[in-house]
Backbone as numpy.savetxt, mean C-alpha at the origin, in Angstrom:
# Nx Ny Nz CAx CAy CAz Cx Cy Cz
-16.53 -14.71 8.58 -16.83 -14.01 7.34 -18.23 -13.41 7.46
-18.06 -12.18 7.42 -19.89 -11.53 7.89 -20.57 -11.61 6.53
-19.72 -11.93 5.81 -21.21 -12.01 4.64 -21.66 -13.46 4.23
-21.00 -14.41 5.01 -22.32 -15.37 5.25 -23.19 -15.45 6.44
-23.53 -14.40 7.18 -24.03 -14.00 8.22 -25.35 -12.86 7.84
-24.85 -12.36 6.16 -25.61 -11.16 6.17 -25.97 -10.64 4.82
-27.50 -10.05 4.70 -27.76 -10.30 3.51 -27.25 -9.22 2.28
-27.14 -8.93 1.29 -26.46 -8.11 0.58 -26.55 -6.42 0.93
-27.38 -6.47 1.21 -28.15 -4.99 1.75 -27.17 -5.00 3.49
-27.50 -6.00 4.09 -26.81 -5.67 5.46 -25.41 -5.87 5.19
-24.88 -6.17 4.52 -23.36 -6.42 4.37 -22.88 -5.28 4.07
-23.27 -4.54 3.13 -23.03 -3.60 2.31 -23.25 -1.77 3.18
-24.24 -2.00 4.50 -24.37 -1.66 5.16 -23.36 -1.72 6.33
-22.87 -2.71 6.55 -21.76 -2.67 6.98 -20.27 -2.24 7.13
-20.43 -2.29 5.48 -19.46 -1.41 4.89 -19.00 -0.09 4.89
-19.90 0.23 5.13 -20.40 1.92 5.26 -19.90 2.19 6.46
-20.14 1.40 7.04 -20.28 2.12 8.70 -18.20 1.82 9.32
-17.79 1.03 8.50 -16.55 0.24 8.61 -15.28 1.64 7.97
-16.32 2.47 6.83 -15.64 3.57 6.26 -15.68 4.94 7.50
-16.65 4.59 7.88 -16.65 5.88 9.32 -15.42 5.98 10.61
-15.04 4.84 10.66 -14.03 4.43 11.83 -12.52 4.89 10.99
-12.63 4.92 9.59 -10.66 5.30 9.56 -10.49 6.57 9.71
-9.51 6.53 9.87 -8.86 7.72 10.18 -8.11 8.60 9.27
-8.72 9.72 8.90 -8.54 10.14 7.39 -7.41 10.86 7.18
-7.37 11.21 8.41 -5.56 12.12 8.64 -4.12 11.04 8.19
-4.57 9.93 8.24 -3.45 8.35 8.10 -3.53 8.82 6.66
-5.01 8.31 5.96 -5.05 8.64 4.51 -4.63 9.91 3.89
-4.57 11.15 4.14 -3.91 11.86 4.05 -2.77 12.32 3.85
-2.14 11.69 5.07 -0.23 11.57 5.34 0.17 10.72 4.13
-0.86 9.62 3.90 0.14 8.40 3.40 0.14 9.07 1.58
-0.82 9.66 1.44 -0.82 10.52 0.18 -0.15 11.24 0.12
0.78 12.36 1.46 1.79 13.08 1.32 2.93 12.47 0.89
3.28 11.87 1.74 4.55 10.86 2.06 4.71 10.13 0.60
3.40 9.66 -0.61 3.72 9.15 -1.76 3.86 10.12 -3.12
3.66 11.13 -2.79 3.81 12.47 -3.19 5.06 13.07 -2.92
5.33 13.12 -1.90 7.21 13.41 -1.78 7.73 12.49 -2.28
7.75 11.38 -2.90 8.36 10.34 -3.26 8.71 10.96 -4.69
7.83 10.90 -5.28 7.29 11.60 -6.57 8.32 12.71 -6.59
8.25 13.88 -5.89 8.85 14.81 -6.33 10.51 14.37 -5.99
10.80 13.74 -5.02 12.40 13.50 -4.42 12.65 12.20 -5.45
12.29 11.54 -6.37 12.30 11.20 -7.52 12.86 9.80 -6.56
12.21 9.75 -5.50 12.82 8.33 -4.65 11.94 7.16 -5.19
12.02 5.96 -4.89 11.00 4.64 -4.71 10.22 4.89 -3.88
9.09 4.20 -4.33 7.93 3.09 -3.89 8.05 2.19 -4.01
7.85 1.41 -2.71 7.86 -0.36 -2.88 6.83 -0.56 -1.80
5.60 -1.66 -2.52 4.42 -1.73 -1.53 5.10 -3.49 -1.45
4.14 -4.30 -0.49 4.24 -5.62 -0.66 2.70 -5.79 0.46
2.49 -7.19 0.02 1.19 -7.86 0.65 1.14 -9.65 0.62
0.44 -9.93 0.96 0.40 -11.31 0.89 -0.95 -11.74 0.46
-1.54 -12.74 -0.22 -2.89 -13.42 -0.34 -4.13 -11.74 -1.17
-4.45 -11.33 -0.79 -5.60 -10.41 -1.03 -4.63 -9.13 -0.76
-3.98 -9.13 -0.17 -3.08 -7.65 0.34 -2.49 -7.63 -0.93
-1.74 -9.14 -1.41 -0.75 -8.99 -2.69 -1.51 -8.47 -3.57
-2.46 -8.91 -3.53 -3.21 -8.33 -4.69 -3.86 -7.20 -5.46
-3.88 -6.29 -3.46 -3.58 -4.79 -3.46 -2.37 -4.25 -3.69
-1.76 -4.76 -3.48 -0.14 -4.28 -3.41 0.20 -4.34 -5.36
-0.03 -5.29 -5.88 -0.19 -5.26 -7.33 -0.59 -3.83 -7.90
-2.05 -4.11 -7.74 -3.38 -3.24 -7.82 -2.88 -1.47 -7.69
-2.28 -1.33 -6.63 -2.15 0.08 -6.18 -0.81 0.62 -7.01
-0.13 -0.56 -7.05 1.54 -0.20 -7.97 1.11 0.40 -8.91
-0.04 -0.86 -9.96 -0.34 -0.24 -11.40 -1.05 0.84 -11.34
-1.89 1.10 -10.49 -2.47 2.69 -10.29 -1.78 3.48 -10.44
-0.84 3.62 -9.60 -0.03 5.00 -9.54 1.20 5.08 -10.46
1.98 3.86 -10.92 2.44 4.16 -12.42 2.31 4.12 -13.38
1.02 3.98 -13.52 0.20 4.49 -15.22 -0.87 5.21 -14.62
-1.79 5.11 -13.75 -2.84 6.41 -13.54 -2.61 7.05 -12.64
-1.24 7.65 -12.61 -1.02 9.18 -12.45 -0.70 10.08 -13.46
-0.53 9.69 -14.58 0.06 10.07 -15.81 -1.30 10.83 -16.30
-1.35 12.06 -17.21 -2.51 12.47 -17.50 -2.50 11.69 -19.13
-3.25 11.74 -20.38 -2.69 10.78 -20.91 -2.10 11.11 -22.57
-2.48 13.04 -22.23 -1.40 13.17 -23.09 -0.20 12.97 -22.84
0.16 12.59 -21.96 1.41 12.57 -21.57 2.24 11.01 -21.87
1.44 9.87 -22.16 1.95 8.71 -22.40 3.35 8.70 -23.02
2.78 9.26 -24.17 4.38 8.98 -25.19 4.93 10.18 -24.85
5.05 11.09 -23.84 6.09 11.97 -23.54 7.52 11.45 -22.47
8.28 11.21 -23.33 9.37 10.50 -22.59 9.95 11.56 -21.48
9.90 12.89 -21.34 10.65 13.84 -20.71 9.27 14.20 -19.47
8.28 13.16 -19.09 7.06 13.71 -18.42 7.93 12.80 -16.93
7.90 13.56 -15.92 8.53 12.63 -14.65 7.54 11.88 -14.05
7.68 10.86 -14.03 6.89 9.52 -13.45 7.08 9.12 -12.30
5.99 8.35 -11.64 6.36 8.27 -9.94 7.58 6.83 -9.80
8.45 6.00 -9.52 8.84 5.45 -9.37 7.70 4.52 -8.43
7.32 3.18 -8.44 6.70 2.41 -7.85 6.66 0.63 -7.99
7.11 0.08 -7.07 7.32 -1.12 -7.81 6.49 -1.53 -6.50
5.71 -3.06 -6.77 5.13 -3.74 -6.01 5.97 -5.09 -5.77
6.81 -5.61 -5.26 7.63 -6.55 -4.40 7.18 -8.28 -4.39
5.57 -8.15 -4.76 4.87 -9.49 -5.13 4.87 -10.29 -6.81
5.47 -9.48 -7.50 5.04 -9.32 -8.47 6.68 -9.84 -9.39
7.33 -10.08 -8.43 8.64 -10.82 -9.57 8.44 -12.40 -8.51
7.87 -13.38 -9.72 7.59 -14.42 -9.12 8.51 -15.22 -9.08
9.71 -15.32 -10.52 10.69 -16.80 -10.22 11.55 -15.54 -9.01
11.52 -14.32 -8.28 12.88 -14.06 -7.54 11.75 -14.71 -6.33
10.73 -14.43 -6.00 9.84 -15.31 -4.74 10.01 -16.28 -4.36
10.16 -16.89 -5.85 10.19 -18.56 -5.91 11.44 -19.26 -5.39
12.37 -18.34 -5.78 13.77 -18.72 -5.40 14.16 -18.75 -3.98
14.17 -17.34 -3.82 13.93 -17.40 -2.15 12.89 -17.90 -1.33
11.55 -18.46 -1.73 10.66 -18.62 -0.57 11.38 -20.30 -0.46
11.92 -20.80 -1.86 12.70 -22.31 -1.75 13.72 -22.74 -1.04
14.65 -21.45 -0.97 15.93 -21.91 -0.68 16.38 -21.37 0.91
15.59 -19.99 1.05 15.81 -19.67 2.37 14.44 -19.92 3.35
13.31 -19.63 2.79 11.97 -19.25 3.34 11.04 -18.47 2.85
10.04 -18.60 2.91 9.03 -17.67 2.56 8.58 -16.16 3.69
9.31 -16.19 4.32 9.79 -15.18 5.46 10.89 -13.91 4.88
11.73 -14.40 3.65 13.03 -13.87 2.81 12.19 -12.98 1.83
11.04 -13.27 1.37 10.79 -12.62 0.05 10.64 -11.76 -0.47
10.56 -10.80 0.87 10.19 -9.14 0.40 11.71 -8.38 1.18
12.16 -9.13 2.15 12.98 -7.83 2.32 14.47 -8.57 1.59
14.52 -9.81 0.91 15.65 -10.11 -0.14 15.94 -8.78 -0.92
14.36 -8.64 -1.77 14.23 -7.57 -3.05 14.66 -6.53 -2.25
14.45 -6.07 -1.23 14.58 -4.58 -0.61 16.20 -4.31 -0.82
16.65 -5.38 -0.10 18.32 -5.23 -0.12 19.04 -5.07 -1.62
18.03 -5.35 -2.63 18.72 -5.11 -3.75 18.62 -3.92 -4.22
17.17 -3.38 -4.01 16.86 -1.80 -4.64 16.97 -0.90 -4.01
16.32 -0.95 -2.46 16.06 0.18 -1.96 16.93 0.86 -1.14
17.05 2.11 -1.03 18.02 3.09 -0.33 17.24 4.27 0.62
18.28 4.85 1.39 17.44 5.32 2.44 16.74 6.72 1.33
15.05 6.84 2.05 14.55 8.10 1.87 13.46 7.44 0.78
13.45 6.16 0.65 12.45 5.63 0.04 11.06 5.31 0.80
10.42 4.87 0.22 9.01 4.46 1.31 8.64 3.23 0.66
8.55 2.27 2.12 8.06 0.89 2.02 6.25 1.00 2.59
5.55 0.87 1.90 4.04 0.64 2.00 4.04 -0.73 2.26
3.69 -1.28 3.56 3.24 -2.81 3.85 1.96 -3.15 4.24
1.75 -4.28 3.35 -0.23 -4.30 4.08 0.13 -5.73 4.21
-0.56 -5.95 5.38 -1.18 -7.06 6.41 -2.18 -6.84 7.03
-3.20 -7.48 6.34 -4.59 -7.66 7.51 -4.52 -7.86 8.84
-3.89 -8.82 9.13 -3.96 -9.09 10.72 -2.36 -8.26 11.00
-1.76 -7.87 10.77 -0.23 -7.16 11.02 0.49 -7.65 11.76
0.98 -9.62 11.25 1.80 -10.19 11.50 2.62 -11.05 10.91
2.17 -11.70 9.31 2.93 -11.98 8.77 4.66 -11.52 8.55
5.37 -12.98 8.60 6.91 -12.79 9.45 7.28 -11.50 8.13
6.91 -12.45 6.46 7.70 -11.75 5.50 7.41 -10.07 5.43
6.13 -9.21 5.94 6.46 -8.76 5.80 6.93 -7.66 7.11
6.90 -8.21 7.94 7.86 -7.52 9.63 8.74 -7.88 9.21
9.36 -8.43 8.33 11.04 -8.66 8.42 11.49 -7.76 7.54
10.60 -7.85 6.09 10.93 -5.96 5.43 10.58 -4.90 6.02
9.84 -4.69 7.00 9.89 -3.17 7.62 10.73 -3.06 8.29
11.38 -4.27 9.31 12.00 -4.06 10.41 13.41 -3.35 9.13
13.90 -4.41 8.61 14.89 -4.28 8.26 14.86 -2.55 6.99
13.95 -2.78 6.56 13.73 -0.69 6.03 13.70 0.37 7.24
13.22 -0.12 8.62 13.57 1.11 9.64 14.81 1.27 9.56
15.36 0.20 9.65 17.01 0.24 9.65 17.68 0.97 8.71
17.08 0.50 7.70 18.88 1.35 6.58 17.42 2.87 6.39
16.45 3.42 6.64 16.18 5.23 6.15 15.53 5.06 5.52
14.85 4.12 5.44 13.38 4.27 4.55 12.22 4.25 5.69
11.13 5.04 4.48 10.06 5.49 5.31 9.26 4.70 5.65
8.64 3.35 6.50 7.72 2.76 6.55 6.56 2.76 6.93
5.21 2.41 6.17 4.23 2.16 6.42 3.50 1.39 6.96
2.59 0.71 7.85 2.16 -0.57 7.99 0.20 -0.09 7.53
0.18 -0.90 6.50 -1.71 -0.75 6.10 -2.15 -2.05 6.60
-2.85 -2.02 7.41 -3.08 -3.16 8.57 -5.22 -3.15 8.92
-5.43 -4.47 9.37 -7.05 -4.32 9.84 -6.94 -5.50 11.07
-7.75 -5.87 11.86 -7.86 -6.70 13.36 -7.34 -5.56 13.88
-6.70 -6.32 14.85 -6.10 -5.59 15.77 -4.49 -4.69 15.35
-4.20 -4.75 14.42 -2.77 -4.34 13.79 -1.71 -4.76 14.02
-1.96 -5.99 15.06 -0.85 -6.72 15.30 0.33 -6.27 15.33
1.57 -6.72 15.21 2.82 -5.96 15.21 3.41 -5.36 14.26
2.67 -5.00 13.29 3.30 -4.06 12.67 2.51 -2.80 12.45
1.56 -2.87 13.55 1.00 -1.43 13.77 2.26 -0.64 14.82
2.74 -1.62 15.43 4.29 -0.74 16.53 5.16 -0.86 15.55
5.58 -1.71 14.69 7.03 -1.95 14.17 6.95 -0.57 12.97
5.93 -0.60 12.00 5.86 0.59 11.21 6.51 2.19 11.80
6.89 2.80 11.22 6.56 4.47 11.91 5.42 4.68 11.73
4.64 5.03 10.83 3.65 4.83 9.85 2.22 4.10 9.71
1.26 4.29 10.02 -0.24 3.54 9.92 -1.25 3.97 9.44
-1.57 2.64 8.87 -3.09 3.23 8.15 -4.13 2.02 8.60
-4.66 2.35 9.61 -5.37 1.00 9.94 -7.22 1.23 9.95
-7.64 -0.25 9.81 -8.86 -0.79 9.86 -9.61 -1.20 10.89
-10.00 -0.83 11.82 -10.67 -1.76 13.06 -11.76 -2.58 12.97
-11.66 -3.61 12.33 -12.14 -4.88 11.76 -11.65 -5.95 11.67
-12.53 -7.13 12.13 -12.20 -8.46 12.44 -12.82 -9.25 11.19
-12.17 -8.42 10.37 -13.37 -9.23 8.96 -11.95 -9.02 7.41
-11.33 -9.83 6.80 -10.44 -9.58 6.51 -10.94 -9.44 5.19
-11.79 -9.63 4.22 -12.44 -9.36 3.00 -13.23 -7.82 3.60
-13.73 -7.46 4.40 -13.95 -5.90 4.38 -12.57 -5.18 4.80
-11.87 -5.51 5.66 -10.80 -5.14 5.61 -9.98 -4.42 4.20
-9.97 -5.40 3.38 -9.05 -5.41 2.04 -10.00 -4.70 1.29
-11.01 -4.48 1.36 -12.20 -3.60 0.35 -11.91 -2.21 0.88
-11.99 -1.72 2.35 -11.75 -0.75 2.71 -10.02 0.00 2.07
-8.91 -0.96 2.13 -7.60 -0.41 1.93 -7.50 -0.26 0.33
-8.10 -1.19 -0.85 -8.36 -0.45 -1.64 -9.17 0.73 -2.54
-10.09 0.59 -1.69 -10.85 2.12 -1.29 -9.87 3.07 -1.34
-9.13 3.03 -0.20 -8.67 4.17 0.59 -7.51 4.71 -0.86
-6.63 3.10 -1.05 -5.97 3.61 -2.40 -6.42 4.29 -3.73
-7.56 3.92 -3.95 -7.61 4.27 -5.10 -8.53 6.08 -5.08
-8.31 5.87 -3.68 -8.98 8.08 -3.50 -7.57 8.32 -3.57
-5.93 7.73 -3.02 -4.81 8.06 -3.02 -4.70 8.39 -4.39
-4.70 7.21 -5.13 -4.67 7.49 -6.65 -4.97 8.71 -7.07
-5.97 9.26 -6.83 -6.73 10.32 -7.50 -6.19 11.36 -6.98
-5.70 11.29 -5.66 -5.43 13.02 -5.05 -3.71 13.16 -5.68
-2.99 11.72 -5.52 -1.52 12.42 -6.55 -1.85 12.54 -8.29
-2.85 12.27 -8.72 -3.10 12.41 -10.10 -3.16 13.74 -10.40
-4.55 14.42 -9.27 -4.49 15.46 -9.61 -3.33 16.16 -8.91
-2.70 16.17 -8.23 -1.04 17.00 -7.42 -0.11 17.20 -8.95
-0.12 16.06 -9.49 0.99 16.05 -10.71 0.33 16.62 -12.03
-1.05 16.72 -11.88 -1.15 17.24 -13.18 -2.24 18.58 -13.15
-2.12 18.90 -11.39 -2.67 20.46 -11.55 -3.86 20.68 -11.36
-4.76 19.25 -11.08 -5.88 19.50 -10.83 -6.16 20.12 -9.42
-6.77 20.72 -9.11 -7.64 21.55 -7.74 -7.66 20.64 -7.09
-7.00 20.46 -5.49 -7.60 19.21 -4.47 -9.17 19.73 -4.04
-9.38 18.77 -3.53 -10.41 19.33 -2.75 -11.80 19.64 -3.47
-12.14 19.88 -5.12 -13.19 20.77 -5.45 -14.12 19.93 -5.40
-15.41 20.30 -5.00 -16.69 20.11 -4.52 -17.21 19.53 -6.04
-17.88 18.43 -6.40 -18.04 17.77 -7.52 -19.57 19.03 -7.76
């Protein structure tokens, strides 16, 4: 953990320099790719584990309530992004992490909702947790689009993904600071796509 190594100023400094290494073309794509979703009126389904879940939460509620501009709340006829986060129905977790494994829990839900032409967003820090290589593997399979949002080395689901958005960091709390970073500029560039704002304008 480098920030018991380092003082608020050098940590934070660190940070900075941790934002120079991604690769902005990943961030980019993965903003396209959730943007065609949007318009092909398909799903989103993110999932995470520990601090990832918590992005994976985090980024759901972003983009299906702050993409909405906010006259638009009570407009029932306004098209909304479809987005569900996969961590977030706890007795179906509970059920399956009991009865089959905690390896079952994300790609159970998949087999119930998702269809091909959807996009699975997966974050793993180290990019090996089984549960969620067992939902990508099994979304390459039936036509959905997969992602892997990954930091270390990207482990295997920097190959198993089509799809990457990675971190080159051995630090899994900057890691997870960086990927919701990265989401919440996502946030902002389909906010403005759906409601017309200018990409790009110079503040």
């Amino acid at each position: 953990m480098l920030g018991a190594h380092l003082t608020p100023a050098a940590y934070l400094r660190r940070c900075a320099e941790v934002f120079e290494t991604v690769d902005l073309t990943q961030v980019e794509a993965l903003a396209d790719d959730i943007y065609a979703v949007y318009e092909a009126g398909r799903f989103l389904f993110i999932c995470g584990n520990g601090g990832s879940g918590s992005n994976s939460s985090h980024f759901c509620e972003d983009l299906g309530k702050s993409t909405l501009d906010r006259k638009d709340f009570l407009n029932d006829d306004k098209k909304r992004l479809k987005v569900l986060s996969l961590t977030d129905n706890t007795p179906y977790i509970l059920a399956w992490g009991n009865d089959e494994g905690f390896d079952r829990v994300f790609v159970e839900q998949l087999k119930n909702l998702a269809s091909p032409g959807d996009v699975l967003v997966a974050i793993s820090g180290s990019g090996n947790s089984p549960n969620i290589l067992n939902a990508v593997e099994w979304a390459n399979r039936k036509g959905l689009v997969t992602w892997g949002i990954t930091g270390y080395s990207g482990g295997k689901l920097q190959t198993l993904a089509q799809k990457n958005l990675h971190v080159p960091l051995d630090d899994m709390g900057l890691v997870e600071c960086v990927h919701l970073t990265v989401f919440h500029w996502i946030l902002n560039d389909i906010y403005g796509r759906i409601n017309g704002v200018g990409r790009y304008e110079s503040l």
